[in-house]
Every structure is written in C-alpha cells, then in structure tokens.
N, CA, C and O atoms as CSV, one atom per row, in Angstrom:
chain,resi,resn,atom,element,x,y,z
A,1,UNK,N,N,277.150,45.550,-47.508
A,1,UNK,CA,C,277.638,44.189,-47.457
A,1,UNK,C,C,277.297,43.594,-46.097
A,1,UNK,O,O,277.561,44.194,-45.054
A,2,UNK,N,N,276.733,42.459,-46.128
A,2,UNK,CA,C,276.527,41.708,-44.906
A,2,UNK,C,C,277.772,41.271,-43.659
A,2,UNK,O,O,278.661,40.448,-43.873
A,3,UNK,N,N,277.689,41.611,-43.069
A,3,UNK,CA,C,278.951,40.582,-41.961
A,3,UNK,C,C,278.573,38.904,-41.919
A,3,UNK,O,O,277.467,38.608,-41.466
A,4,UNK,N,N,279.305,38.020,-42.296
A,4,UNK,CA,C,279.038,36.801,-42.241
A,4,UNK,C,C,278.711,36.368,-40.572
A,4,UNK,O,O,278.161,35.277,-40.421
A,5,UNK,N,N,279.007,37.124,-39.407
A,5,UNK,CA,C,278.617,36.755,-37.861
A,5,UNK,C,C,277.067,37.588,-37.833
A,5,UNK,O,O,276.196,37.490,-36.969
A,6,UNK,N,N,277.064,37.995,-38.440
A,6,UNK,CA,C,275.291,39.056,-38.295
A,6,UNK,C,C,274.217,38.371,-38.462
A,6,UNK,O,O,273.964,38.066,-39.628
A,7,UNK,N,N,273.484,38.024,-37.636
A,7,UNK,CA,C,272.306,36.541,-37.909
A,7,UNK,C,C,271.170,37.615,-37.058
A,7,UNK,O,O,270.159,37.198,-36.492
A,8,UNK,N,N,271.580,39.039,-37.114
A,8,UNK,CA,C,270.347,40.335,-36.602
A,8,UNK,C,C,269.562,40.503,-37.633
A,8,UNK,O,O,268.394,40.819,-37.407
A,9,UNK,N,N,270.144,40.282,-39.401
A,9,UNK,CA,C,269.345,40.762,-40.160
A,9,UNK,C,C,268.159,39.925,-40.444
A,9,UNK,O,O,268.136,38.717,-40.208
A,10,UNK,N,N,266.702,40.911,-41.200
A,10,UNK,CA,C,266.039,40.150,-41.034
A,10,UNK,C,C,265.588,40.181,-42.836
A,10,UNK,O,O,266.132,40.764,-43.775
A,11,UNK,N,N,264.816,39.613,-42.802
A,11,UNK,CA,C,264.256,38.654,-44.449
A,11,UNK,C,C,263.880,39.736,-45.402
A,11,UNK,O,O,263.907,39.474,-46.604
A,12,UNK,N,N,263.470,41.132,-44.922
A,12,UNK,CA,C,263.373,42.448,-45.418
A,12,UNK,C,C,264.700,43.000,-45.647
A,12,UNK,O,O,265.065,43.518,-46.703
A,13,UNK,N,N,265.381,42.862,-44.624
A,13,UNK,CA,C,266.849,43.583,-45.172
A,13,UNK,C,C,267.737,42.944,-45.976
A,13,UNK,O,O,268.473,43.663,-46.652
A,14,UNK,N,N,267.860,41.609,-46.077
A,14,UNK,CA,C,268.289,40.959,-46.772
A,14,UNK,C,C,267.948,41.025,-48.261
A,14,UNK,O,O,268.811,40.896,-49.129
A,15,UNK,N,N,266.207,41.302,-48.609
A,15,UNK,CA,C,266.090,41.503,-49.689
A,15,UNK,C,C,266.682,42.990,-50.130
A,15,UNK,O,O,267.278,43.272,-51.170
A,16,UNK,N,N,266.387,43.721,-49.191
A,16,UNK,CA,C,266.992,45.123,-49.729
A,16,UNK,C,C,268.252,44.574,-50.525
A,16,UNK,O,O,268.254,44.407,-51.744
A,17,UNK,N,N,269.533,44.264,-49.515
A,17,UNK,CA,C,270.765,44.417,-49.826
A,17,UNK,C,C,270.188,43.660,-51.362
A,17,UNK,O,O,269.922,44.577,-52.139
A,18,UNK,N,N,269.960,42.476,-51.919
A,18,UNK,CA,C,269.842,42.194,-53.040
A,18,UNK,C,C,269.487,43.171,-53.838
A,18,UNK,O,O,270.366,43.553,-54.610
A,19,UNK,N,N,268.154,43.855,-53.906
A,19,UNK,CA,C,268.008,44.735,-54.736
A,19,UNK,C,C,269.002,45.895,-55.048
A,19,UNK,O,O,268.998,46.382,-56.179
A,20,UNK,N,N,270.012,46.441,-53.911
A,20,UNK,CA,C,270.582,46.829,-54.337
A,20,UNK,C,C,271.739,46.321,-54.727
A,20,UNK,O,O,272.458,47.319,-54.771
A,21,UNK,N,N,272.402,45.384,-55.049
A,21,UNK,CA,C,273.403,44.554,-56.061
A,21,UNK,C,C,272.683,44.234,-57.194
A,21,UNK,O,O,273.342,44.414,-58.218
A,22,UNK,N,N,271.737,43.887,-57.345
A,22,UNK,CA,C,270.972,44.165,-58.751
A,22,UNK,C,C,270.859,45.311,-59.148
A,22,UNK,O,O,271.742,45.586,-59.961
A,23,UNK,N,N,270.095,46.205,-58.924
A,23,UNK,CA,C,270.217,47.667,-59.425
A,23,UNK,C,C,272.127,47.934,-59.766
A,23,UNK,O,O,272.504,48.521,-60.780
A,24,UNK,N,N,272.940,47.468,-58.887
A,24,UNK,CA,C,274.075,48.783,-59.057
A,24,UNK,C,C,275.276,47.651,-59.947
A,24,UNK,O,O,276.107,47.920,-60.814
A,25,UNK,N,N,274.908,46.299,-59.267
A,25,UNK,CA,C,275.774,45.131,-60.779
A,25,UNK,C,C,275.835,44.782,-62.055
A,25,UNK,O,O,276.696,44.507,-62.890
A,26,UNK,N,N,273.982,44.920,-61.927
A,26,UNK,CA,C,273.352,44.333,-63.307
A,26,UNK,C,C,272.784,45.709,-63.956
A,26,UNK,O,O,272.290,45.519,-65.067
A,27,UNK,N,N,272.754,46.825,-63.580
A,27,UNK,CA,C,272.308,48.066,-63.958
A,27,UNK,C,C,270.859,47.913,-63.838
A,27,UNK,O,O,270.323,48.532,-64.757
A,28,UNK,N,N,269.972,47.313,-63.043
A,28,UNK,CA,C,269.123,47.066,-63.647
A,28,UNK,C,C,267.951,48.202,-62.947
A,28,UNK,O,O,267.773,48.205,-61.729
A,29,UNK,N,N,267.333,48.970,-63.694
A,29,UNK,CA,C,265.843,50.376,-62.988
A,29,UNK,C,C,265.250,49.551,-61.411
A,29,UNK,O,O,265.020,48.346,-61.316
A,30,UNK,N,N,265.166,50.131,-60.780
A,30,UNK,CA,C,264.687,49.887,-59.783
A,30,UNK,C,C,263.185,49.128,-59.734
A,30,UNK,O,O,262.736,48.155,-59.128
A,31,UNK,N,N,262.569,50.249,-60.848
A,31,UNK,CA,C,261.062,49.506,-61.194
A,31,UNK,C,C,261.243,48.228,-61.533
A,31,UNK,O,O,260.219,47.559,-61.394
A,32,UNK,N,N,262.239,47.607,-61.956
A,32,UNK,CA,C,262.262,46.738,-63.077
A,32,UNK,C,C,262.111,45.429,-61.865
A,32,UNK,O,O,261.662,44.317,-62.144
A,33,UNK,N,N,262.582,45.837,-60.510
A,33,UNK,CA,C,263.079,44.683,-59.622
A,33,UNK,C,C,261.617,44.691,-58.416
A,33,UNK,O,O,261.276,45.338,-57.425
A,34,UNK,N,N,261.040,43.438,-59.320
A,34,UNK,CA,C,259.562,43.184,-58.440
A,34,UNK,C,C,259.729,41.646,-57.614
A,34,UNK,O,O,260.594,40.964,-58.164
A,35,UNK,N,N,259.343,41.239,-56.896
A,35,UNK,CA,C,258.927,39.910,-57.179
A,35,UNK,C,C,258.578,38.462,-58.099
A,35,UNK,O,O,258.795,37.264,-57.913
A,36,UNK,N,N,258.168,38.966,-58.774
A,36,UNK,CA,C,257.619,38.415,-59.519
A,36,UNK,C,C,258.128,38.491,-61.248
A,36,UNK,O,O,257.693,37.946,-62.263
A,37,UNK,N,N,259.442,39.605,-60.941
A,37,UNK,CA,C,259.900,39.461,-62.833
A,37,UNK,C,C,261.009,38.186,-62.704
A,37,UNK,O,O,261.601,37.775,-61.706
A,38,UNK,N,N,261.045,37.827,-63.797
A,38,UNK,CA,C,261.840,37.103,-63.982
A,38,UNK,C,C,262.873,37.456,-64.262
A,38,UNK,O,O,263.115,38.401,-65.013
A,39,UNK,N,N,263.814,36.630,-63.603
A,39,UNK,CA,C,265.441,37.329,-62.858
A,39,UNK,C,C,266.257,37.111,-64.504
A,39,UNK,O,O,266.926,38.073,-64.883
A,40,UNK,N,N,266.200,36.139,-65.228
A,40,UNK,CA,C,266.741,36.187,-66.747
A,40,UNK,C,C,266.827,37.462,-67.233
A,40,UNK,O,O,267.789,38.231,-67.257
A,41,UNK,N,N,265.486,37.617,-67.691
A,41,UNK,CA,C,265.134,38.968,-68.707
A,41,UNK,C,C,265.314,39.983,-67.779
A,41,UNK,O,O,265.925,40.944,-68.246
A,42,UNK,N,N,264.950,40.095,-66.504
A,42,UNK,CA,C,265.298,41.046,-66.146
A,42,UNK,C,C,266.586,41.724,-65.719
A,42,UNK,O,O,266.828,42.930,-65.753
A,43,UNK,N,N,267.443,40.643,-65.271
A,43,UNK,CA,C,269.284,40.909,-65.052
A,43,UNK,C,C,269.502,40.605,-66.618
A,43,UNK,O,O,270.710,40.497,-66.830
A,44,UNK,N,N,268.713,40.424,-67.822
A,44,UNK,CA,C,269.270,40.235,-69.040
A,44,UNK,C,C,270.693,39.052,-68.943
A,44,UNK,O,O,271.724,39.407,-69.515
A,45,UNK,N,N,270.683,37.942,-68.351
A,45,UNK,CA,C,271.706,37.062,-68.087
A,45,UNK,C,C,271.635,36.249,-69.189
A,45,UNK,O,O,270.620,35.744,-69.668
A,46,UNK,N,N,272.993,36.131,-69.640
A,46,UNK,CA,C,273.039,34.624,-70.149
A,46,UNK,C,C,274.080,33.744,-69.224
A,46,UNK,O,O,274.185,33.796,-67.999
A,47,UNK,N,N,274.716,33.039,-70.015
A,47,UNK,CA,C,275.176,31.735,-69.196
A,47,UNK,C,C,276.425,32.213,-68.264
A,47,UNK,O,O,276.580,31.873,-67.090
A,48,UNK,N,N,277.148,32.930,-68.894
A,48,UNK,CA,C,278.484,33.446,-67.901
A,48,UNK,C,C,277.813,34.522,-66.771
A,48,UNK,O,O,278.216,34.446,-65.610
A,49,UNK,N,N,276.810,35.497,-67.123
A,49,UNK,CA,C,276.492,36.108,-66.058
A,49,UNK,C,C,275.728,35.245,-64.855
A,49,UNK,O,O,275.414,35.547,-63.704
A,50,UNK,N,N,275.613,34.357,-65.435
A,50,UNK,CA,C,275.117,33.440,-63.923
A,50,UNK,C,C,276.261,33.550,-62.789
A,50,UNK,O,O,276.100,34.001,-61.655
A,51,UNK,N,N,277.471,33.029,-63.355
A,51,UNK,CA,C,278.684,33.181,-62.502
A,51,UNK,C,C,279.133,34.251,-61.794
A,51,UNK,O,O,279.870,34.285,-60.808
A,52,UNK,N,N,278.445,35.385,-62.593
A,52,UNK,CA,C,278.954,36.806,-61.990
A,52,UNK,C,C,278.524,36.987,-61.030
A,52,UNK,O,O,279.084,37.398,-60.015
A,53,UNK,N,N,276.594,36.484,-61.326
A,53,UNK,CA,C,275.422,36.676,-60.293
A,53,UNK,C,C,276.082,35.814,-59.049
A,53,UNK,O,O,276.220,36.443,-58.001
A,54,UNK,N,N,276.450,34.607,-59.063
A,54,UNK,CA,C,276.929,33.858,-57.716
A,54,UNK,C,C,277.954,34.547,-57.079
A,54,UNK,O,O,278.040,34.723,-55.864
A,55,UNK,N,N,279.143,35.138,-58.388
A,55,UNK,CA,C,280.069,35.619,-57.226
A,55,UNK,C,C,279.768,37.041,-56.506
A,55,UNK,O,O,280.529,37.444,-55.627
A,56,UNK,N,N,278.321,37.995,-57.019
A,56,UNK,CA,C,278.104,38.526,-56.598
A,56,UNK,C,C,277.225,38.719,-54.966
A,56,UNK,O,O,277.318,39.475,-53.998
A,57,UNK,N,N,276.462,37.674,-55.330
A,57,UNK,CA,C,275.960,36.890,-53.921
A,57,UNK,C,C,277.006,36.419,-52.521
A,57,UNK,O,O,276.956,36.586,-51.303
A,58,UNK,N,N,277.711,35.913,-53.255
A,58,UNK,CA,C,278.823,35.392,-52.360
A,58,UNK,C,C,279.723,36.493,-51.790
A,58,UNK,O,O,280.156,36.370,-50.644
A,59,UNK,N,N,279.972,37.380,-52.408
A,59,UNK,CA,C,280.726,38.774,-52.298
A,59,UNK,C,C,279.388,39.774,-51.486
A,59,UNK,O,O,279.901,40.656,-50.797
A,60,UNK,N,N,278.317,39.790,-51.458
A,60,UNK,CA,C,277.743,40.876,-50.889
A,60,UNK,C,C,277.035,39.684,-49.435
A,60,UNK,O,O,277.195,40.133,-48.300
A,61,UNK,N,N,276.544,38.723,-49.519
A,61,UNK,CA,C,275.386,38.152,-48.830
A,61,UNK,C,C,276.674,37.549,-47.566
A,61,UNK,O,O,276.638,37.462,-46.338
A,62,UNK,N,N,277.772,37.210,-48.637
A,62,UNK,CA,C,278.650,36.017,-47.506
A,62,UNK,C,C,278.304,34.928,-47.239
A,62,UNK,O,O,278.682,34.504,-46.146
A,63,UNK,N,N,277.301,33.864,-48.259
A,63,UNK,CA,C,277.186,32.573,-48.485
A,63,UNK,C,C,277.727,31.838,-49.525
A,63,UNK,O,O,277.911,32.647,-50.435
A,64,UNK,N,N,278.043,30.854,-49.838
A,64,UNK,CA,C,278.451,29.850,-50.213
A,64,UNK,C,C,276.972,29.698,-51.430
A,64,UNK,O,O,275.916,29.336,-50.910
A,65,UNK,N,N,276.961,29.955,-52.855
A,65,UNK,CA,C,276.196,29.485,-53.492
A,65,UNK,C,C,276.890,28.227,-54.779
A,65,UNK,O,O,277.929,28.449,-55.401
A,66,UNK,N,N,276.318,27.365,-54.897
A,66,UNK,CA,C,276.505,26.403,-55.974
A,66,UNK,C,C,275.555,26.883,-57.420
A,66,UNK,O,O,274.330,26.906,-57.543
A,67,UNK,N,N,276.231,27.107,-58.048
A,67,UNK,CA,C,275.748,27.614,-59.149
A,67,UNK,C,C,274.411,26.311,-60.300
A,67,UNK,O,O,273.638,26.435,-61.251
A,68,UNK,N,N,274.866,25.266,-59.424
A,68,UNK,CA,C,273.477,24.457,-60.186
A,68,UNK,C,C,272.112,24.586,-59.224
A,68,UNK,O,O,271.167,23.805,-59.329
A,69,UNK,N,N,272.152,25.523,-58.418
A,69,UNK,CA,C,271.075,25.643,-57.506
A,69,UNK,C,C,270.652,27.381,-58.335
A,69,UNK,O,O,269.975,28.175,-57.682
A,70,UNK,N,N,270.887,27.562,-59.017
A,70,UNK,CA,C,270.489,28.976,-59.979
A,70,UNK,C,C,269.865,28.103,-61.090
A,70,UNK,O,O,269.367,28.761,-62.004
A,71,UNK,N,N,269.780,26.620,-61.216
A,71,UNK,CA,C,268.648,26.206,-62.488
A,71,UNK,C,C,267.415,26.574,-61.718
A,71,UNK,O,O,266.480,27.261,-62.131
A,72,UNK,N,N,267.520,26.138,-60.796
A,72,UNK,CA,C,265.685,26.667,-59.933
A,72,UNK,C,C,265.362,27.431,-59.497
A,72,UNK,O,O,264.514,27.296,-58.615
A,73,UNK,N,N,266.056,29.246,-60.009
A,73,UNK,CA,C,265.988,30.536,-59.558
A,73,UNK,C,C,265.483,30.887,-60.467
A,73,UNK,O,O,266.201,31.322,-61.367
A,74,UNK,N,N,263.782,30.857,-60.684
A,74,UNK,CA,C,263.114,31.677,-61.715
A,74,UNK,C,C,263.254,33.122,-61.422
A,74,UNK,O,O,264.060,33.869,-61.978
A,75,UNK,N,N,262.634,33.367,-60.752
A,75,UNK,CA,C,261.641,34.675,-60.395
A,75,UNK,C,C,262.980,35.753,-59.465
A,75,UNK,O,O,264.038,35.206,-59.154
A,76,UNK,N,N,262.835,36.661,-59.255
A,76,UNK,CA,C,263.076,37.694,-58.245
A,76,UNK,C,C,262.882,36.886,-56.718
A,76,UNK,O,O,263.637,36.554,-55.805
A,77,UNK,N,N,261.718,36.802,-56.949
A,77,UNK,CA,C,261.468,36.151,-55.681
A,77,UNK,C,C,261.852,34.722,-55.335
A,77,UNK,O,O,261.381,34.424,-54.237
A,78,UNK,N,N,262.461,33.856,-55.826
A,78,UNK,CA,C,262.569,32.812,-56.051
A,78,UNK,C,C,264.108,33.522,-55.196
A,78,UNK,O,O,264.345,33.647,-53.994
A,79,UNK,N,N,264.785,33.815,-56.196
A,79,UNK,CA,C,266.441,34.575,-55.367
A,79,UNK,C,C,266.319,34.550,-54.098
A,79,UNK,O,O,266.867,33.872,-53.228
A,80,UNK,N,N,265.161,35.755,-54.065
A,80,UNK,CA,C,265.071,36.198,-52.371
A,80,UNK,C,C,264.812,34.902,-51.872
A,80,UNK,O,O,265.775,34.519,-51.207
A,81,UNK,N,N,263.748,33.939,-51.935
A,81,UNK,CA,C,263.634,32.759,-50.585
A,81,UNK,C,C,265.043,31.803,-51.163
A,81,UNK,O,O,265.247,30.698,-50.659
A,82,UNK,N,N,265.840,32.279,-52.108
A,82,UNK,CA,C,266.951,31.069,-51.727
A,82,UNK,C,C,268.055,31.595,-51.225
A,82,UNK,O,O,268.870,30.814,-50.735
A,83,UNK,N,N,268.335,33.005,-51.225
A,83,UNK,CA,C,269.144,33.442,-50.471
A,83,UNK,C,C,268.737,32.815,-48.497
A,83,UNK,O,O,269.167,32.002,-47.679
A,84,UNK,N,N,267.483,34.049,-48.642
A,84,UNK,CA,C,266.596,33.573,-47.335
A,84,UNK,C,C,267.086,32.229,-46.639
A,84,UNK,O,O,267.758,32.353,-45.615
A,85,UNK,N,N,266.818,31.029,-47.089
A,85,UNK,CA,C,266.823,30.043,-46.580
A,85,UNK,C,C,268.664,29.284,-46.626
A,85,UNK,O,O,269.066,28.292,-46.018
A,86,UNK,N,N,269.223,29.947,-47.308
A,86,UNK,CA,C,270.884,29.862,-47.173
A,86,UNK,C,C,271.277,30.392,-45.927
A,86,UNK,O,O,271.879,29.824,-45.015
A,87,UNK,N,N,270.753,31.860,-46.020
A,87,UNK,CA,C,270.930,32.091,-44.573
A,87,UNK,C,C,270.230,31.601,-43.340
A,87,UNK,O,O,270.554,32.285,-42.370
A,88,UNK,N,N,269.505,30.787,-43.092
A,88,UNK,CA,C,269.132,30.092,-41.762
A,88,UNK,C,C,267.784,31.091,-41.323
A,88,UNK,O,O,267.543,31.177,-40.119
A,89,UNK,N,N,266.991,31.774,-42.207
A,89,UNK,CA,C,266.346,32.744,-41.889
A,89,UNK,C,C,264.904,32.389,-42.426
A,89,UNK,O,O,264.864,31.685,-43.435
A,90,UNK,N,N,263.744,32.791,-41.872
A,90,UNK,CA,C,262.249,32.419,-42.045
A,90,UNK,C,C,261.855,33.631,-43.293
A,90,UNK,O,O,262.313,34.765,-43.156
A,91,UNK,N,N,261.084,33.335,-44.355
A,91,UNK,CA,C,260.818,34.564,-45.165
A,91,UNK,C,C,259.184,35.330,-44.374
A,91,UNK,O,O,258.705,36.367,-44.833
C-alpha cells in the first residue's frame, strides 16, 4: 500500500503495486496483466466491479478516483498513465 506523503515512488513502482491488486483482487494470472489487454475482459468487470476497481485504487494507491473517469480506461495501460498522472508523476 502506498503512503499518501510518499511522492519517492516512481512510475515503475506504482505500476507494480497495481499489478499486484489486480492479480490478488480481481484474481487475475499474472500473464494475463500486459499493457496492452484490455482491463474489461481482462479484470472480467461489469458495471458494479467498476466500483470495486475505484475503491480498490483508492484503498491501495491513496487517490481520490471519480468513477466517470474509468469511461476512458481502456487498456491496462491506460490505468497505469491515469493512475500515473493522479499522482503528480511523469510516465
């Protein structure tokens, strides 16, 4: 879990910590978590797990997410630069 005063971490560790709240929230294979899959099919989400996904963000990252800013979270990677840029951080 992140410390909300920790502005040491950097755009690599940050993705770590995600991957691992995906792997250990959403169950999801490690292989499964690329860049480039799409975070739907791949967290298998429908509409309530969106909510889970935010309060899981919010609970591990320690930001503030608005859940209509997850309509423009395609990808894996898409997550990572919007976490990224929540936190005040360069990818």
């Amino acid at each position: 879990m992140v410390n909300e005063h920790d502005k040491t971490l950097s755009a690599g560790q940050i993705i770590q910590i995600i991957n691992d709240f995906i792997r250990e929230e959403f169950e999801v294979d490690s292989s499964r978590i690329t860049p480039s899959a799409d975070l739907k099919s791949t967290l298998d989400l429908d509409s309530l797990d969106y909510i889970d996904l935010v309060v899981v963000m919010e609970k591990n990252l320690h930001i503030k997410v608005d859940p209509a800013d997850l309509a423009d979270i395609h990808s894996i990677q898409d997550l990572y630069d919007y976490v990224i840029s929540k936190m005040g951080l360069q990818a």
